[in-house]
C-alpha positions as CSV (number, residue, x, y, z in Angstrom):
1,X,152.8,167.9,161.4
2,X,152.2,170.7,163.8
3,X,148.9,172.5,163.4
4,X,147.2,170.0,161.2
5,X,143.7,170.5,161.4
6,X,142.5,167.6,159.1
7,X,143.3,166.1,155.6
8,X,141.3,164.9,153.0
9,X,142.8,162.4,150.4
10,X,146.2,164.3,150.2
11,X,145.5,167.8,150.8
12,X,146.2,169.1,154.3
13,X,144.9,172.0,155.7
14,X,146.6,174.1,158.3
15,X,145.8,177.6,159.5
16,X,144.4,177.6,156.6
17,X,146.3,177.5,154.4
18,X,145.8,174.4,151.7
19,X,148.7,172.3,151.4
20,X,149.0,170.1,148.1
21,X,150.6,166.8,148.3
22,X,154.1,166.2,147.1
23,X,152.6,163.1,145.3
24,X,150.7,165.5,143.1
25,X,153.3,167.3,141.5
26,X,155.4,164.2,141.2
27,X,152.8,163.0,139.1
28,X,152.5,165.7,137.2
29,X,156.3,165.6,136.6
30,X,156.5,162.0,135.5
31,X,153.2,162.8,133.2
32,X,155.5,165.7,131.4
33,X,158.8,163.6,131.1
34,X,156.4,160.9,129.8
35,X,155.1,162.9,126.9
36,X,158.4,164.4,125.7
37,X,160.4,161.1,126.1
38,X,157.3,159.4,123.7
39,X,157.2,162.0,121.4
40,X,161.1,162.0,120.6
41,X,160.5,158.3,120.6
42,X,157.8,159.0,118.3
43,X,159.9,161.2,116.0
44,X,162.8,158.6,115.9
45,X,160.6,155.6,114.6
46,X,160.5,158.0,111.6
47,X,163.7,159.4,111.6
48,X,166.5,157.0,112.9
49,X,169.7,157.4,114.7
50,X,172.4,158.4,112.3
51,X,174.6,155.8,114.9
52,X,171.8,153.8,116.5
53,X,172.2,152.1,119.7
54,X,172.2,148.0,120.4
55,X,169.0,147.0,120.9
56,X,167.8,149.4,119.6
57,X,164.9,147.7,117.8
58,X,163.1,146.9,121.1
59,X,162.3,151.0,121.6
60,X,163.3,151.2,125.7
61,X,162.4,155.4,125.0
62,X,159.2,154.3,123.5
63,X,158.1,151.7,126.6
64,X,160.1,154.1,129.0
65,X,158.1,156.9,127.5
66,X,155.2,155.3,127.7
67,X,155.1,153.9,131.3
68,X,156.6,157.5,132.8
69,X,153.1,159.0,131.2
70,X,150.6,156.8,132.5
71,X,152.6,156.3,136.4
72,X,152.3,160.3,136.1
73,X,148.6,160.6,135.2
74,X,147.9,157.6,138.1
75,X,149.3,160.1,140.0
76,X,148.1,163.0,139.4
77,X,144.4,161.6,139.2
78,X,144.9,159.4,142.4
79,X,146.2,162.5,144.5
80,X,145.1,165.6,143.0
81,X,144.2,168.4,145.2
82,X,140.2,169.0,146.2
83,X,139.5,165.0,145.7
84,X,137.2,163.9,148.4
């Protein structure tokens, strides 16, 4: 990148102006799709499918859910902006 000045665990500076890293807000992403995906999981375990699915005793949502939330908050922690 042109006119770098330095970075610091994800955060660039440059003429400055702070620049957060991408990986941030994908983390952040992944940590919101995490929660709503578990929480309809969440209300289904309580409430099932009129029609359920096949296989739909192994709750993919809930694990899918699940992972999405804590890859996000990795993320988020690992690259957040001002770390250093």
């Amino acid at each position: 990148m042109l006119g770098v000045e330095y970075e610091s665990r994800g955060v660039y500076v440059t003429d400055h102006k702070l620049v957060i890293s991408i990986w941030f807000f994908i983390g952040a992403l992944l940590a919101v799709y995490g929660v709503l995906i578990t929480a309809s999981e969440i209300y289904h375990l309580s409430v099932p499918y009129d029609h359920p699915v096949v296989l739909s005793e192994l709750h993919a949502g809930l694990w899918l859910g699940l992972f999405m939330l804590v890859a996000g908050l990795l993320y988020s922690i690992k690259f957040r902006p001002g770390k250093g």
